[in-house]
C-alpha positions as CSV (number, residue, x, y, z in Angstrom):
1,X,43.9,6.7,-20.2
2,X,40.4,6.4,-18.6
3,X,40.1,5.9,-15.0
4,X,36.4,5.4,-13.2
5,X,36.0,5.9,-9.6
6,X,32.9,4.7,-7.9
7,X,31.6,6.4,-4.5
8,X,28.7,4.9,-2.5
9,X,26.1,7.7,-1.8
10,X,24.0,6.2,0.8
11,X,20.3,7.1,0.2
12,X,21.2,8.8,-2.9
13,X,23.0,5.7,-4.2
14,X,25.9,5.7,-6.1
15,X,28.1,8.0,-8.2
16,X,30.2,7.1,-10.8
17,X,33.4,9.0,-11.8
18,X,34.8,8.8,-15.1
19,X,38.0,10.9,-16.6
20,X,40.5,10.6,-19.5
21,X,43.2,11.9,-21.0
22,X,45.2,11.4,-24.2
23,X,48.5,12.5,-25.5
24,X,48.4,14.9,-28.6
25,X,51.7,15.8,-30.3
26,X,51.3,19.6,-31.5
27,X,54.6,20.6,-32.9
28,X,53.3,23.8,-34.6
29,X,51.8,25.0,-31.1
30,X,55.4,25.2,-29.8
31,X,55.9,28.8,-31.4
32,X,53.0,29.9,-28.5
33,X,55.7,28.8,-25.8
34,X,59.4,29.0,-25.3
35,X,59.7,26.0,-26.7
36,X,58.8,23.9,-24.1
37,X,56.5,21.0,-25.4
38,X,52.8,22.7,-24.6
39,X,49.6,21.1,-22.8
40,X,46.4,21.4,-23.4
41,X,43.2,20.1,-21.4
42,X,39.8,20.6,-21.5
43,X,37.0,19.3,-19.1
44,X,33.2,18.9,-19.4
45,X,30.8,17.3,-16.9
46,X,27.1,16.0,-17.1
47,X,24.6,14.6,-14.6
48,X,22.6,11.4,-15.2
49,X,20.0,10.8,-12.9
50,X,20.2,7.7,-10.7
51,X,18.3,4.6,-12.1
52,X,17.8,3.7,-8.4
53,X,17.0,7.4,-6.9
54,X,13.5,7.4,-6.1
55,X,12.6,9.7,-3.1
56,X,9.8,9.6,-0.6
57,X,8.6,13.1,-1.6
58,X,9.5,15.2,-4.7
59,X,8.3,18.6,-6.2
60,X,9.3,18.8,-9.7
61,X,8.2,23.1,-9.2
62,X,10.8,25.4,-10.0
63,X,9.1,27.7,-7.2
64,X,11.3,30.0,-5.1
65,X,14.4,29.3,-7.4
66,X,16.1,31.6,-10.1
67,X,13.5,34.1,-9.4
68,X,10.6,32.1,-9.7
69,X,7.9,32.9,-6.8
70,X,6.5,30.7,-4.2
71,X,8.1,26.9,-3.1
72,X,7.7,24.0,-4.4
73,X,7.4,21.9,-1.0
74,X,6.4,24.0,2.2
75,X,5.4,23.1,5.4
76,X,3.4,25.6,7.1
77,X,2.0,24.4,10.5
78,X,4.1,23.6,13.6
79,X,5.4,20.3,14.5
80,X,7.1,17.8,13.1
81,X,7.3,16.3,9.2
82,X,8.9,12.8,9.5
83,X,10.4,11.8,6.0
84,X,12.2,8.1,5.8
85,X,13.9,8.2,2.3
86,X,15.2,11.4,0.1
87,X,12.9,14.6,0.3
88,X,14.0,16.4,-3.4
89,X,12.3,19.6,-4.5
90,X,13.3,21.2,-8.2
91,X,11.9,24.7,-6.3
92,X,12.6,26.2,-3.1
93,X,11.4,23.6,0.5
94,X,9.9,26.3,3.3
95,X,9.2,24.4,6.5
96,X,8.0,26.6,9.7
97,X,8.0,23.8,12.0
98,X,10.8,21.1,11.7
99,X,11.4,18.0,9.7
100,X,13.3,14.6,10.5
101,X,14.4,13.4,7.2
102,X,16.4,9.9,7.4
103,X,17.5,10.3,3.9
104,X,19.1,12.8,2.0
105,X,17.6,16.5,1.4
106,X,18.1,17.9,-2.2
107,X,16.6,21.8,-2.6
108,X,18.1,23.1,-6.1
109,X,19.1,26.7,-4.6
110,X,19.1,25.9,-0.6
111,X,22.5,25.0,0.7
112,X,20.6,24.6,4.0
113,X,17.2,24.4,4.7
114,X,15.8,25.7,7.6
115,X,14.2,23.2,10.3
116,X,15.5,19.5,8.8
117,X,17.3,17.8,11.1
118,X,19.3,14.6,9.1
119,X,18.1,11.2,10.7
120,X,20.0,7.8,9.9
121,X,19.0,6.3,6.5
122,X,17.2,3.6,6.5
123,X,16.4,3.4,10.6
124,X,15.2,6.6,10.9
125,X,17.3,6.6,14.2
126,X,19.1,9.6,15.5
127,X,22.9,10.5,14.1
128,X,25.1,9.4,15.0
129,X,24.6,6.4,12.6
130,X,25.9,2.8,13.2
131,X,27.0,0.7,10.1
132,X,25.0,-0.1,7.9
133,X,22.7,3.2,8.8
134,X,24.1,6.5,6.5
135,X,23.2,9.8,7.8
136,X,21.6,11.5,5.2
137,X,22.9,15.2,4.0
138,X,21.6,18.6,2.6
139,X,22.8,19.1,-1.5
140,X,21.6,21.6,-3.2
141,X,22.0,21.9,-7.0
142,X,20.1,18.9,-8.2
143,X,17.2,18.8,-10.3
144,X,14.3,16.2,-10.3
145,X,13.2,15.4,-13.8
146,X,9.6,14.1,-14.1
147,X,9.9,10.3,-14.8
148,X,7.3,10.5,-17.2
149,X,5.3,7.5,-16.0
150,X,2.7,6.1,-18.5
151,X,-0.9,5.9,-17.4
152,X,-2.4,2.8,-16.5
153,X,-4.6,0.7,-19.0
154,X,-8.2,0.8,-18.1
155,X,-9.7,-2.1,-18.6
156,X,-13.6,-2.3,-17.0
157,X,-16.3,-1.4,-18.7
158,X,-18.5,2.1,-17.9
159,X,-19.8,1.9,-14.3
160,X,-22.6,4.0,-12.3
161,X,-21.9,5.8,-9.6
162,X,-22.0,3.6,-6.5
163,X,-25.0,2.5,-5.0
164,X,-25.6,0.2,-2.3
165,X,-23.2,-2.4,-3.7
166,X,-20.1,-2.9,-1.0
167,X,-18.2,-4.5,-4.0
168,X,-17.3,-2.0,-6.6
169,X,-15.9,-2.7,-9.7
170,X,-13.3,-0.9,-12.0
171,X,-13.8,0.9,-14.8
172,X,-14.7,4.1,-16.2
173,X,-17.2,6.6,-13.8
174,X,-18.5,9.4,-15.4
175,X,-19.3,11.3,-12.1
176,X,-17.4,11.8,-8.8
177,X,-19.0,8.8,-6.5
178,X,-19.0,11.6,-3.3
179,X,-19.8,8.7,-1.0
180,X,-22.8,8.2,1.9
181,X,-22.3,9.0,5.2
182,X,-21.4,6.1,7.4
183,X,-20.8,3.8,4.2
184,X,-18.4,1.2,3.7
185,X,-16.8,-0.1,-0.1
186,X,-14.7,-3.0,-1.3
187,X,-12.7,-2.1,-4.5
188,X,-12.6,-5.2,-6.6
189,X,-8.7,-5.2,-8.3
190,X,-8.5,-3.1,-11.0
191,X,-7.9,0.5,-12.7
192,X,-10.5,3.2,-11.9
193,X,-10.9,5.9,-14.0
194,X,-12.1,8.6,-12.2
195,X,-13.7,11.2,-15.0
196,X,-15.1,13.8,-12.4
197,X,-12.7,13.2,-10.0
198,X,-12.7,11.2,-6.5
199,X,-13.9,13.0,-3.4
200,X,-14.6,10.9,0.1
201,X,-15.7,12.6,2.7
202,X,-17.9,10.0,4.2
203,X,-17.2,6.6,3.8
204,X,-14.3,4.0,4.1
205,X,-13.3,2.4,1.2
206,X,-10.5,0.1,0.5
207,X,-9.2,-2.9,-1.3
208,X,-8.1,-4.7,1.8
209,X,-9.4,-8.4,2.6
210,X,-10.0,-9.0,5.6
211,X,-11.6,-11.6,8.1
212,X,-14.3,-11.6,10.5
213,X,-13.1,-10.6,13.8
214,X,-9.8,-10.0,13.3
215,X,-7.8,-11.1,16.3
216,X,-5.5,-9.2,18.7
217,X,-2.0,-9.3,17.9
218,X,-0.6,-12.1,19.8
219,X,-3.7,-13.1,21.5
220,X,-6.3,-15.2,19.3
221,X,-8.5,-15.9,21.7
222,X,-9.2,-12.1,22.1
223,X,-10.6,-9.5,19.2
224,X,-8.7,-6.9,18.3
225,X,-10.0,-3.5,19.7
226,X,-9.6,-1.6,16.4
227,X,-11.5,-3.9,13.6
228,X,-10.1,-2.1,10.0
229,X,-13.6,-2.8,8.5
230,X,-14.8,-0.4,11.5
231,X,-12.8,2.2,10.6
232,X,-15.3,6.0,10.8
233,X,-18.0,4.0,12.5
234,X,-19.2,1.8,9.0
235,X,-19.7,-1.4,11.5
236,X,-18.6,-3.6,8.4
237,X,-16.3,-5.6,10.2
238,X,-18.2,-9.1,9.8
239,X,-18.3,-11.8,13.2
240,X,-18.6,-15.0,13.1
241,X,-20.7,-17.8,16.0
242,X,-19.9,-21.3,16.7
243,X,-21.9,-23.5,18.4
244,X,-22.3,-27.1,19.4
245,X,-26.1,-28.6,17.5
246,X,-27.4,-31.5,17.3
247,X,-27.4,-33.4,14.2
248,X,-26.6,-36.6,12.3
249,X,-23.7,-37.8,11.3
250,X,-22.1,-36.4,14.6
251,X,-18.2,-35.9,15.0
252,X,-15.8,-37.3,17.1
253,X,-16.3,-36.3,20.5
254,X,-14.4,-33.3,22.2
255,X,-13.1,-29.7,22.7
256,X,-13.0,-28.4,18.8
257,X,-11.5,-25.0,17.9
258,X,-11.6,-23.0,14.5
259,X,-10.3,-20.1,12.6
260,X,-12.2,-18.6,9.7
261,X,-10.5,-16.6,6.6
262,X,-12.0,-14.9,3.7
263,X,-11.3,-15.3,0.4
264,X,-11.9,-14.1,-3.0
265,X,-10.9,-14.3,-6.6
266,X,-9.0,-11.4,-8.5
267,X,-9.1,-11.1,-12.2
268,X,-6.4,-9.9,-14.3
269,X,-5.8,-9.9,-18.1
270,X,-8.7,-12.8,-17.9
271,X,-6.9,-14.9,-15.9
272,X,-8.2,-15.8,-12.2
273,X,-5.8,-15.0,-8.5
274,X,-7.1,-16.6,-5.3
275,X,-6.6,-14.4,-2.5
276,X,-6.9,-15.6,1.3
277,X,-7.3,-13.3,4.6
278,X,-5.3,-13.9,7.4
279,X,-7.0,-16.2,10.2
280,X,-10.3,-14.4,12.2
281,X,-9.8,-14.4,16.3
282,X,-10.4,-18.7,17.4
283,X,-13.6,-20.2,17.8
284,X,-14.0,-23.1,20.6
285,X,-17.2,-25.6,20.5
286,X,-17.8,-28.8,22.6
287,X,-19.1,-31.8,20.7
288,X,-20.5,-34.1,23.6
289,X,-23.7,-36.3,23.9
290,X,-26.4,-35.4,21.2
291,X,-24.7,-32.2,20.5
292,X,-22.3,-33.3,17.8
293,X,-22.7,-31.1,14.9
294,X,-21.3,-27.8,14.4
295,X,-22.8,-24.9,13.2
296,X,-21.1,-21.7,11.9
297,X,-22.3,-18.4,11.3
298,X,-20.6,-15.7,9.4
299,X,-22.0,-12.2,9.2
300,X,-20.1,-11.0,6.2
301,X,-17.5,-8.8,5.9
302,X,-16.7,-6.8,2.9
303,X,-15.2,-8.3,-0.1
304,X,-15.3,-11.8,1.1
305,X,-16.9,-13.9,-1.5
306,X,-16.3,-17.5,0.7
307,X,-14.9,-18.5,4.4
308,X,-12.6,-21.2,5.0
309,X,-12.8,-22.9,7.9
310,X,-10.2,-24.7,9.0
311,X,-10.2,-27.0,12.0
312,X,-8.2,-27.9,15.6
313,X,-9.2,-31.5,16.6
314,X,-7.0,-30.8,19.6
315,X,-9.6,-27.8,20.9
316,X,-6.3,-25.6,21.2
317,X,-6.2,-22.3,20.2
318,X,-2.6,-22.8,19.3
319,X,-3.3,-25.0,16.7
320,X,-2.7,-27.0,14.2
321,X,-5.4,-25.7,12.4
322,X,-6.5,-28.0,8.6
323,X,-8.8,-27.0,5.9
324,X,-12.3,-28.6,6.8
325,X,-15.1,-26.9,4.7
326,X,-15.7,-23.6,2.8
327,X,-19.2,-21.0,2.9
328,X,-19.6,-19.4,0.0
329,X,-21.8,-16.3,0.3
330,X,-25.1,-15.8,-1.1
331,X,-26.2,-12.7,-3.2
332,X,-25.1,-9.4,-3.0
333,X,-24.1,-7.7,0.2
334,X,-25.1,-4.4,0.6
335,X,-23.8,-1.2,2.3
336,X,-27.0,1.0,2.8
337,X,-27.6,-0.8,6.7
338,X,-25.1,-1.2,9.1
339,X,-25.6,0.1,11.7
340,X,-27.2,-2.6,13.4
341,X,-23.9,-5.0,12.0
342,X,-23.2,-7.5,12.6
343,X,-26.1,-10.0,13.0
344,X,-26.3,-13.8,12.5
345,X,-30.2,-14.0,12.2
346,X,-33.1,-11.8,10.1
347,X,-32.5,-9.1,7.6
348,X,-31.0,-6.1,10.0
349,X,-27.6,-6.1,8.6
350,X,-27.5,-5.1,5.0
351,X,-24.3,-7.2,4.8
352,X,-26.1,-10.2,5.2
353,X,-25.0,-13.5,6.8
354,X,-24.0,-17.1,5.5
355,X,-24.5,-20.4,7.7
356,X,-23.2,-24.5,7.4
357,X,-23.2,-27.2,9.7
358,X,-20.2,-29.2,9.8
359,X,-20.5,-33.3,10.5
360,X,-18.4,-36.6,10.0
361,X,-18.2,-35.6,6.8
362,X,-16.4,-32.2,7.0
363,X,-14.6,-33.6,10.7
364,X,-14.6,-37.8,10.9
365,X,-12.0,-39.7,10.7
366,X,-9.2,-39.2,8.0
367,X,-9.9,-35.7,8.9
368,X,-6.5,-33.9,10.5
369,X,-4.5,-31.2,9.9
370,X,-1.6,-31.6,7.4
371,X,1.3,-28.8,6.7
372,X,2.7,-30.8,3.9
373,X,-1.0,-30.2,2.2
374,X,-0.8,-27.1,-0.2
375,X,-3.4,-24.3,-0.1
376,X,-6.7,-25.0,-0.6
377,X,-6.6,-28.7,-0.3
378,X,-8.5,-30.1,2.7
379,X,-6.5,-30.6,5.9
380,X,-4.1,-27.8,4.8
381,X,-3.0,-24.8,7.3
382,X,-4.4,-21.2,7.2
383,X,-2.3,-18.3,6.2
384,X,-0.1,-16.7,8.5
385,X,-1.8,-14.4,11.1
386,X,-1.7,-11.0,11.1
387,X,1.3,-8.4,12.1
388,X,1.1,-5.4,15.1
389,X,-0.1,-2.5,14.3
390,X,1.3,0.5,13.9
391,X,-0.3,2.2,16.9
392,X,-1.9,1.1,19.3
393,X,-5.6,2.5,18.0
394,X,-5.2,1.2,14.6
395,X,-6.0,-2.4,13.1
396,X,-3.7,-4.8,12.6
397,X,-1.0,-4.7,9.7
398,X,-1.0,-7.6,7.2
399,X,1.7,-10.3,7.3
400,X,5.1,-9.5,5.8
401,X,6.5,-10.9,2.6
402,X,8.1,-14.6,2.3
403,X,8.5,-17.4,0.8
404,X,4.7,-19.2,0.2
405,X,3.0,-20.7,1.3
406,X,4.0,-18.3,4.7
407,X,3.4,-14.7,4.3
408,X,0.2,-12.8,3.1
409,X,-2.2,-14.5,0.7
410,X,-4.2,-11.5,0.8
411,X,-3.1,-7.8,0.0
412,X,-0.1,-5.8,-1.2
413,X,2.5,-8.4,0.3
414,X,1.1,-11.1,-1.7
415,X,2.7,-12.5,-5.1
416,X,1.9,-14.5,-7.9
417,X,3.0,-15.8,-10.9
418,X,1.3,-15.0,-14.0
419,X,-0.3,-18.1,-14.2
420,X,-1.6,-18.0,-10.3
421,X,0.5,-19.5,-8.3
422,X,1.5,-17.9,-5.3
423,X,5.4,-16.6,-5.6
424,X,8.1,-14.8,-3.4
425,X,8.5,-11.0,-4.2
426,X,9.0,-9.6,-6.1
427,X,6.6,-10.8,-8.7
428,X,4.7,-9.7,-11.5
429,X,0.7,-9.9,-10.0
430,X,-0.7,-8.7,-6.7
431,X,-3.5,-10.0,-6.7
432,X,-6.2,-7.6,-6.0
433,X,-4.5,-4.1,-6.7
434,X,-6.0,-0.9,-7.6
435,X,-4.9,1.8,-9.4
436,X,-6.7,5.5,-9.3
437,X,-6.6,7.4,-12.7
438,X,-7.6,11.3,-12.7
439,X,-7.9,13.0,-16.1
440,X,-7.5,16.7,-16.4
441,X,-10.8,17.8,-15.1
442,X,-11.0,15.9,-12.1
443,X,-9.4,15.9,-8.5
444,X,-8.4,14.4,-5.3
445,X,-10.6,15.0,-2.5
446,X,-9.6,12.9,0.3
447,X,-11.1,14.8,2.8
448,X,-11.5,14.5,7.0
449,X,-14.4,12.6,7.1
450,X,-13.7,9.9,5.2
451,X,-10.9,7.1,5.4
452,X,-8.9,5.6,2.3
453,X,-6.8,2.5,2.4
454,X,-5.8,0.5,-0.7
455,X,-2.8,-0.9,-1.9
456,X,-1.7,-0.7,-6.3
457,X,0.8,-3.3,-7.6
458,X,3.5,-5.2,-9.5
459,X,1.4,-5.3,-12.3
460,X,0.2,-1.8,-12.0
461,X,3.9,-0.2,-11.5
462,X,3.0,0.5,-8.4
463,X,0.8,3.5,-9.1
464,X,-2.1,3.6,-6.5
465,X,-2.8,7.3,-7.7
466,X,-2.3,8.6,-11.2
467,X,-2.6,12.1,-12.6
468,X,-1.3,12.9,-16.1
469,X,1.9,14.9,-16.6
470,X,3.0,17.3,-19.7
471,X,4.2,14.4,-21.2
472,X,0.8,12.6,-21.5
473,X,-1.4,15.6,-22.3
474,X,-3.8,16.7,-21.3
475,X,-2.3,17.3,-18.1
476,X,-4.1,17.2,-14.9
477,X,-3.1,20.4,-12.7
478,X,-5.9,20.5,-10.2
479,X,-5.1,21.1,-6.4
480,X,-6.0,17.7,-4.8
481,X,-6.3,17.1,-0.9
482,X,-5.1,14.2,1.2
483,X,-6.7,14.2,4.2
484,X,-8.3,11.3,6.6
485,X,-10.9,11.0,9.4
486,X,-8.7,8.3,11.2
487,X,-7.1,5.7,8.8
488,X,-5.7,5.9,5.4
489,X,-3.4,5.0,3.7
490,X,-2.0,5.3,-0.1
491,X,0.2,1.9,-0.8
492,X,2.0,2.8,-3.9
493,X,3.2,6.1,-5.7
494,X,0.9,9.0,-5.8
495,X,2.0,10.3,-8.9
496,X,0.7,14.0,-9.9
497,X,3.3,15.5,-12.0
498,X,1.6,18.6,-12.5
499,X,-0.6,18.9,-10.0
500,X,-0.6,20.4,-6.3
501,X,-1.2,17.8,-3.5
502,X,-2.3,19.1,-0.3
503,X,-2.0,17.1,3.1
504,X,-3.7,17.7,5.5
505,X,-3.4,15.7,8.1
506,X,-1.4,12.6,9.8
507,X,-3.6,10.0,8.9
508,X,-3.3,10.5,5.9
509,X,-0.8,8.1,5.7
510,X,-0.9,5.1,8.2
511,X,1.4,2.8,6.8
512,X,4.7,1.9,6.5
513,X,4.2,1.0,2.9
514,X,4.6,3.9,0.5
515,X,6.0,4.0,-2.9
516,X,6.6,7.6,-2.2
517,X,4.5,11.0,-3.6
518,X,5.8,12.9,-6.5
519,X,3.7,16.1,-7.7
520,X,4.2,19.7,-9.1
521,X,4.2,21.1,-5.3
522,X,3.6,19.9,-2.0
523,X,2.2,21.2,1.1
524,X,1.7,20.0,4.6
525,X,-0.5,21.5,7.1
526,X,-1.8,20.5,10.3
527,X,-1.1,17.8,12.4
528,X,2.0,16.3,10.1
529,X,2.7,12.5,9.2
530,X,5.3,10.7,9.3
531,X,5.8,9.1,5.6
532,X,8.2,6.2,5.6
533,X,9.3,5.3,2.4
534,X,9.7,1.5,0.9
535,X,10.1,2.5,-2.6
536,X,12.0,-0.7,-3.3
537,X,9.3,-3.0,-2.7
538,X,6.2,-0.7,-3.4
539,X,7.5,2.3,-5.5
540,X,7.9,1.9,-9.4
541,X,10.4,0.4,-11.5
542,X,13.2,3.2,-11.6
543,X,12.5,5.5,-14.9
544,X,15.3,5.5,-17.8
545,X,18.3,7.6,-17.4
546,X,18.3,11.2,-18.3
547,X,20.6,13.9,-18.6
548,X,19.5,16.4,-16.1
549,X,22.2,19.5,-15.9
């Protein structure tokens, strides 16, 4: 007889229960009893890790176990470390402050650790939990086998180390870039093989598209008071002005309103992914008398390669909003002067700036907006506007994930299908996504006076960081540093296997986003994050089954 019982584990997912027992007739054993007919049993047990267990943080360190010195995840600053998903260390967790884990806790030889308080899984509310929150739990006795993750293929060519270039491109550097002061970057999608290592201390650098003038949540008509391309003081965030001209070929007469977005195109595998910003903060111009053109002009904002501009015949900020013309940019925007950014006239803004004058023939009649129109075709709508941000001094977060053409067009919540068309998530391109690869010989130094914030993707596994394991020799097992000067943000799995990650600091990790960070050890200090897992939608697919004890 076999019998399989199944219990649900919450965070730690499911556990599956399977005995059996058969029926042997042993005559000759009978002269070993008093006749009575004998039994026999005999019982063996085995753990297979869980094909959906993939926690926020894990050490795979023996440290502080079975003799070994030291711990594999310590905390050693006061405060409070907030974990949302399973904190697992193979070693020995040491925390001098406290830590609210919503999510289970799993330290090899610590029935009880010290300073964790158990939160609700997945609300991160207080216990006690209402259905469907689990409150997470304390097991010791588990041990956290390294998945074994492959590296990433590199694709790009040999690149210098950056210049002036905002737009970088992936590939193979030779030397550790170790950024300008007061710089700004634009990764263009791809892997990056870091040879030397990556250190930023300086500059802000990310893969994120964004518009010009990014409105406030809620509020187009106003800007939002914390521009992401601003981020450290780089004044890259791009602007745009609109004003009434005279002209010929005039437009209707009237109120006008418009939204700008950027766009670019991603390449992966040789094939071509539009991306689209959400909408900039709303323009309004008056078309009256023998001012009836409109003229438009963008200082640029990194990574944009194009604006669309979509108009409101109405003159409402509300809306609707169609597809009406799009600016291309013109040659190469540069980093190396921004400070006097932007600007819509003369060469003070290394960034540059793009113009176009709009008449009967980008706004006359048959022109009006049209939601049946897919993207990209004139009268069409914008993308969906932009979500709150975390706190109330950071940008903006991106829109969520849903069905196209809502939802982002842009970042890490857009998909695609392999042949470019934009699909509901999961799917297998995200259009734009990095991926960091550190050889042995090279580190991680994301240090306070620099800001990080780039998302990986589907067809990356999710790995925004790589460092090689044991199993992919030769392994990388340099101490790397996560730190921030205001906003960064790792949207993936920082994957180190047998390395030491150091964080340093809270903004280290400003999103709500994170595949999770598995490495070697792990140690906080200072002011501590709060690291909210979402490894379902931006972690890796779950590794192969092994037999761990």
């Amino acid at each position: 007889m076999v019998q399989q019982v199944v219990r649900a584990l919450g965070p730690a997912g499911s556990l599956f229960t399977i005995t059996g027992s058969r029926s042997l007739v042993l005559q000759f054993a009978r002269i070993l009893t008093n006749g009575t007919t004998p039994r026999l049993s005999a019982y063996a047990a085995g753990s297979v890790n869980n094909l959906l267990y993939q926690p926020t943080l894990a050490a795979l360190s023996r440290a502080g176990c079975g003799g070994v010195p030291g711990t594999a995840i310590s905390v050693t600053s006061g405060g409070t470390l907030t974990v949302v998903g399973d904190m697992v260390s193979s070693g020995a967790i040491s925390i001098a402050g406290s830590a609210n884990v919503a999510g289970d806790v799993y330290a090899r030889c610590q029935p009880v650790v010290p300073g964790v308080s158990s939160m609700c899984y997945p609300s991160g509310n207080n216990t006690p939990c209402t259905f469907p929150d689990v409150a997470g739990l304390t097991k010791s006795g588990y041990t956290f086998v390294d998945p074994n993750y492959p590296p990433p293929a590199v694709v790009g060519s040999a690149q210098p180390k950056p210049g002036n270039n905002v737009i970088l491109s992936a590939g193979t550097y030779a030397v550790d870039p170790a950024f300008n002061a007061g710089t700004c970057y634009f990764l263009a999608g791809g892997v990056y093989k870091w040879m030397g290592g990556y250190t930023n201390n300086n500059a802000f650098v990310s893969n994120e598209l964004r518009p010009p003038d990014e409105p406030r949540f809620g509020d187009n008509t106003k800007l939002a008071s914390h521009q992401l391309w601003d981020v450290d003081g780089a004044s890259c965030s791009g602007s745009a002005q609109v004003t009434s001209m005279g002209g010929p070929n005039p437009v209707p007469n009237g109120q006008w309103s418009f939204v700008l977005t950027s766009t670019r195109t991603a390449t992966y595998n040789g094939l071509s992914y539009t991306r689209e910003s959400a909408p900039s903060v709303c323009y309004t111009a008056n078309a009256q008398g023998s001012n009836r053109n409109i003229q438009i002009v963008v200082s640029n904002v990194p990574g944009a390669t194009a604006y669309n501009i979509y108009a409101g015949p109405s003159g409402s900020c509300n809306g609707p909003f169609g597809l009406a013309a799009t600016l291309a940019v013109s040659g190469t925007p540069q980093n190396n002067n921004t400070g006097s950014c932007p600007a819509f006239t003369g060469s003070s803004c290394s960034l540059g700036h793009e113009s176009i004058t709009l008449d009967s023939g980008n706004l006359g009649p048959p022109f009006a907006p049209n939601g049946a129109a897919p993207p990209g075709v004139n009268g069409s709508y914008p993308p969906a506007g932009q979500t709150s941000p975390l706190k109330n001094n950071l940008p903006n977060e991106n829109a969520e994930r849903a069905a196209p053409p809502a939802g982002d067009r842009a970042n890490e919540n857009q998909c695609d299908t392999v042949a470019g068309a934009l699909a509901t998530c999961p799917g297998p391109i995200t259009p734009g996504a990095v991926a960091f690869y550190i050889p042995s010989g090279g580190c991680l130094n994301a240090l306070s006076g620099g800001d990080n914030y780039f998302f990986s993707g589907y067809q990356y596994n999710w790995m925004v960081l790589y460092e090689p394991g044991a199993a992919n020799p030769p392994a990388n097992t340099c101490s790397n540093v996560m730190g921030a000067a205001s906003d960064s943000a790792f949207i993936g799995l920082v994957y180190a296997p047998s390395a030491s990650i150091s964080i340093q600091k809270a903004s280290a990790f400003r999103t709500d986003e994170s595949g999770g960070v598995i490495a070697s050890t792990l140690t906080f200090s200072g002011q501590l994050p709060t690291i909210i897992g979402d490894t379902d939608e931006y972690g890796p697919v779950p590794p192969a089954a092994k037999i761990i004890d």
